[in-house]
N, C-alpha and C positions, 0 to 999 in steps of 0.2 A: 477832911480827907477829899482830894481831888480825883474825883470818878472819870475815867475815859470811855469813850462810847464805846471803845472796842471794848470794855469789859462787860458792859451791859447787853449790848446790840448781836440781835440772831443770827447765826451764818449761815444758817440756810437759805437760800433765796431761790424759789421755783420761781422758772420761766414759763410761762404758754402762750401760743401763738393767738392773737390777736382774733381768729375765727374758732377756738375751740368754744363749744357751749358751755353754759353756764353750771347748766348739772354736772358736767365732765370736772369743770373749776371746781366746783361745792364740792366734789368726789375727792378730788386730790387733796384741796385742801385740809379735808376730814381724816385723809389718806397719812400726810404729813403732819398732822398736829398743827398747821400753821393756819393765821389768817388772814393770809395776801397774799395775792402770785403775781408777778413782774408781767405784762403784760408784750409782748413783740410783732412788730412786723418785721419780717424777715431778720436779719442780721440785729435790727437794733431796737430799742428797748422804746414800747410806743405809750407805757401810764402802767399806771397799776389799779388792782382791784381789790378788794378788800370782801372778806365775807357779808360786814355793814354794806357796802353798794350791794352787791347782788338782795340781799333783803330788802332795801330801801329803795335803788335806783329801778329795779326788776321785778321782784316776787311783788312789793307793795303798787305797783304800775301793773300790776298783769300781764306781765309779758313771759312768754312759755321758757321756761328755763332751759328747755332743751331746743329750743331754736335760734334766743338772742344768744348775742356771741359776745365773749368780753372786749372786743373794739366797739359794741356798741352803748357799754356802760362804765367805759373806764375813764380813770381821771388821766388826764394828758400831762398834768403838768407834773415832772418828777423834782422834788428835791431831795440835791445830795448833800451831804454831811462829814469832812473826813474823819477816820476812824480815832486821829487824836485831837477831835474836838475835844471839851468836857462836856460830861451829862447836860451841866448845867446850862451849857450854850445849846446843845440839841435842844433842851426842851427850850428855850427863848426863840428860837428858828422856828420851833412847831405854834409856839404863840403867835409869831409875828404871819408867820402864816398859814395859821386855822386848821393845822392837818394833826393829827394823831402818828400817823409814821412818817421817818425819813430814810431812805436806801443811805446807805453808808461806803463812803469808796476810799479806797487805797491814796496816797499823793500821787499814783499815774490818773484820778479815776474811772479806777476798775471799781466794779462793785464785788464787795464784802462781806456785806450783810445788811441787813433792815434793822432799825430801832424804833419800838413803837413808844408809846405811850406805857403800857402794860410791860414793857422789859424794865423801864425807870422804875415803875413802883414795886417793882418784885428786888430791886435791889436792897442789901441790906441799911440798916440804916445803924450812923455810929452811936454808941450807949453817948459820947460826951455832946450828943448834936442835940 
């Protein structure tokens, strides 16, 4: 059975501006259920951050959560994914380059939704697989 990412992949995608602090992020994020927010300067979209960065890149550095700001610990580099990839090429994308999620975008790419890692393995899996 051929999975497409839109059936996997999350469509919720929080935005926060590039200077909100870090607790503010851990806040929403806990707020939303989710664990990553799209990261911006101004109009357009500057990395993302994940609850793993703030714990690792922040909290295990000692830097006050309520002061670093997530442009100062986000990853810059975004990859997108379109939504009728298959599962099985998101996750060969996330191998070939080392990340756990991909933002997922429309054929305009507009963003969609996120696919992590954790959305693939929560998929059902077929009895004849």
């Amino acid at each position: 059975m051929v999975r497409l990412v839109a059936d996997a992949m999350t469509r919720q995608v929080v935005y926060l501006p590039e200077d909100t602090p870090l607790d503010e992020a851990a806040q929403a994020m806990r707020d939303q259920g989710i664990g990553d927010v799209v990261v911006t300067h101004g109009p357009t979209m500057a990395g993302i951050v994940t609850d793993r960065d703030i714990v690792v890149r922040a909290i295990a550095e000692h830097l006050p959560p309520a002061t670093t700001r997530l442009g100062d610990i986000a990853t810059r580099e975004l990859i997108m994914i379109e939504q009728s990839a298959t599962v099985e090429e998101a996750v060969q994308a996330m191998r070939n380059r080392g990340v756990r999620r991909l933002l997922v975008c429309d054929a305009d790419r507009k963003v969609v939704g996120i696919l992590s890692l954790s959305d693939v393995a929560l998929l059902p899996t077929s009895a004849a697989a």
